[in-house]
N, C-alpha and C positions, 0 to 999 in steps of 0.2 A: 097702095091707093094712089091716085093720079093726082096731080096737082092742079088745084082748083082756085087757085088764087097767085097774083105776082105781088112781093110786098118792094117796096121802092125806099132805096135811100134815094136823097133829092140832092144836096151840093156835091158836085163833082160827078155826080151821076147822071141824071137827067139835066142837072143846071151850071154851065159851066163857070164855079164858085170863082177858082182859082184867078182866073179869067177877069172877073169882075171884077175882085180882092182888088187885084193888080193895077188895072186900070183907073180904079174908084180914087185909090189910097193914090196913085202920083198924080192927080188929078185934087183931090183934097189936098195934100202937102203942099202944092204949086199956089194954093188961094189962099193956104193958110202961113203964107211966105215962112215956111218948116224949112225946106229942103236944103237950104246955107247948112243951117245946122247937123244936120244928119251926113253932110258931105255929096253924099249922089241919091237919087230915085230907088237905085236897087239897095246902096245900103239900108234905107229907109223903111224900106220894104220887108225888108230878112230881118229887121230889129223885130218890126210890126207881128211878123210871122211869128219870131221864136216869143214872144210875148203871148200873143195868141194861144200858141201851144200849151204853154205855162198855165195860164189860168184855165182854159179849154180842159185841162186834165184833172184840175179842183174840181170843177163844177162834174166831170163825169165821175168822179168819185164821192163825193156827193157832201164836198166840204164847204160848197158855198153858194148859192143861189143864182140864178143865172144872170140877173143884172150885176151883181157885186162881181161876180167873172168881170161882167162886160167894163164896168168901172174901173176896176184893176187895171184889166188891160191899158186905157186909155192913161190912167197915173201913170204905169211902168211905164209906157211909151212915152211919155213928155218928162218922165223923171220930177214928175211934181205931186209928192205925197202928199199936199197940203189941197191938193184939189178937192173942192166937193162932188156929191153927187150931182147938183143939179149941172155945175162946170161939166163933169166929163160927159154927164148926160148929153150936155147940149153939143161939145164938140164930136162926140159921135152919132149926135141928128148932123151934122154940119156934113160930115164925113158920110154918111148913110144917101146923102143926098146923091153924089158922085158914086156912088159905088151903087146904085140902084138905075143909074144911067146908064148901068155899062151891064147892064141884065140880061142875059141871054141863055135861051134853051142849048143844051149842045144840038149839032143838025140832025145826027141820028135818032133824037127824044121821039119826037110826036110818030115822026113811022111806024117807031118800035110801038108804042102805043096803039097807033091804027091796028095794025096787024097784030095784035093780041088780043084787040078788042072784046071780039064776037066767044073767044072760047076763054079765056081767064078773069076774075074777078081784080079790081088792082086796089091798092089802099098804100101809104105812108108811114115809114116809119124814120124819125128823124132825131137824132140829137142834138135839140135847137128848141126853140120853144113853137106853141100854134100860133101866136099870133106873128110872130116873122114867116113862118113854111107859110102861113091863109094867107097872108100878106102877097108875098112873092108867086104863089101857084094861082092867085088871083091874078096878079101883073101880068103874068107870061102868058095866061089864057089856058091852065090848063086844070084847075081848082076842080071843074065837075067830072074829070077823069077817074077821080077816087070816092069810093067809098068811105073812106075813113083817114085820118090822120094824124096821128098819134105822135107826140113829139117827148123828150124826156123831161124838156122843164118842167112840164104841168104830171108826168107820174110821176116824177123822185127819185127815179135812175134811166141811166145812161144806156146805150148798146156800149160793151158786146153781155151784158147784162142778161140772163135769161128772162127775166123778166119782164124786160121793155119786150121782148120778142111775140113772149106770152099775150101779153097786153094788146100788140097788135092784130094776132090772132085773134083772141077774144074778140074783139071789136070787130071783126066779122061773122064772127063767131064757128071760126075753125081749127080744125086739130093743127098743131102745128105741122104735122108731116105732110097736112095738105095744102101749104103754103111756100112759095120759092122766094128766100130773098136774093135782091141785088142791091149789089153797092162796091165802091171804087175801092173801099180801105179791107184788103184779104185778113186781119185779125181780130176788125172790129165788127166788118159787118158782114165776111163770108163763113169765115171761123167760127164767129160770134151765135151765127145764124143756124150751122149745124150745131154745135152743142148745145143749143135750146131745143135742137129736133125737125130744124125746118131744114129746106134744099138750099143749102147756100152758096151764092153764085158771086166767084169776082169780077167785077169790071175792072179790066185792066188796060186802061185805055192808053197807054203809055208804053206798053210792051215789056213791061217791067221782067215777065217772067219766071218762074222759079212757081215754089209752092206746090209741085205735084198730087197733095193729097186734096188740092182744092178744084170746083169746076170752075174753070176760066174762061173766060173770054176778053176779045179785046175792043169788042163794040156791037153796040145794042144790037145792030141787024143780024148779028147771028144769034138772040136767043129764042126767037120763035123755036129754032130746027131742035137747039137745046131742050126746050121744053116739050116739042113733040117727041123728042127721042127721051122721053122722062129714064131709061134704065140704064142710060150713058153717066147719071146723076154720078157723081163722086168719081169719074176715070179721069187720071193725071192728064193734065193742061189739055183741058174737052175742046176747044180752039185755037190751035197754035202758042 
């Protein structure tokens, strides 16, 4: 059966995260006279990430709530256990501030969007919560693009989880074989994506390459032809 819908991971994919991450956080650290401490921008940086990573991986296993993630995070990073919530709260509103400054579509986003318009249905599926993805797909201007948006904080698991896959199906109310995801991460969300039964599609916008038994591509403008060409589905590195 044809593919009748595109489901979308949103950071790194449509919204260049990375990008922001980077810019926000040496940008927060400079007002938050951090940066002595840490030695340089990029140390600072890489600490901020591998912390990230750290709690990012509780919460997809489903050990700890999405705020307590986010709170963690901000203890580990300051090395101060004795922080409350409302403290770390508030330092990552402080921080949120700067790093929503530096918000940006990647340039290929909205084309790919034009030009899939008129034949694919499009919906969200996000490991994050709704009210950040409504937040930011409101910011960017792209919020009534989607049917649906489905995030893992508010169902209880994470991608590459079959479940959350399931769930964004549902909420169009399609089989999964008749749905294609995409997204930048090949084990969480292209991998993830065929073994729940949908067409899973890496963005690999980096050139990373490898992965043969997944469909690749390395930027958005080529997945119209991908998708017109539906029986190309699963041929090693489908775009260079």
């Amino acid at each position: 059966m044809a593919i009748r819908a595109v489901l979308w991971d949103i950071d790194d994919t449509l919204f260049d995260y990375a990008g922001a991450d980077t810019s926000g956080m040496r940008a927060h650290l400079h007002a938050e006279g951090l940066l002595a401490r840490y030695g340089t921008a990029e140390d600072a940086l890489a600490l901020w990430k591998e912390v990230t990573l750290v709690h990012w991986r509780r919460f997809e296993a489903g050990g700890v709530d999405f705020l307590a993630q986010r709170r963690d995070r901000v203890r580990d990073f300051l090395a101060a256990d004795g922080l409350t919530d409302t403290e770390a709260d508030d330092w990552f509103s402080r921080y949120l501030r700067h790093y929503e400054a530096a918000w940006e579509l990647f340039p290929d986003a909205v084309p790919a969007l034009d030009l899939l318009a008129d034949d694919y249905r499009h919906a969200v599926l996000s490991n994050s919560s709704l009210l950040n993805q409504e937040h930011k797909l409101r910011t960017l201007g792209v919020w009534d693009r989607f049917e649906a948006v489905v995030c893992a904080a508010e169902l209880g698991f994470a991608k590459p989880a079959a479940e959350a896959f399931h769930a964004a199906c549902a909420a169009m109310g399609l089989a999964p074989h008749e749905v294609a995801y995409v997204g930048d991460q090949p084990d969480i969300d292209a991998r993830g994506a065929v073994e729940a039964g949908l067409r899973g599609i890496w963005l690999d916008r980096t050139g990373l390459g490898g992965r043969p038994e997944l469909a690749r591509i390395t930027g958005l403008a080529q997945l119209p032809a991908l998708l017109g060409a539906d029986t190309r589905f699963g041929a090693s590195d489908t775009f260079g």
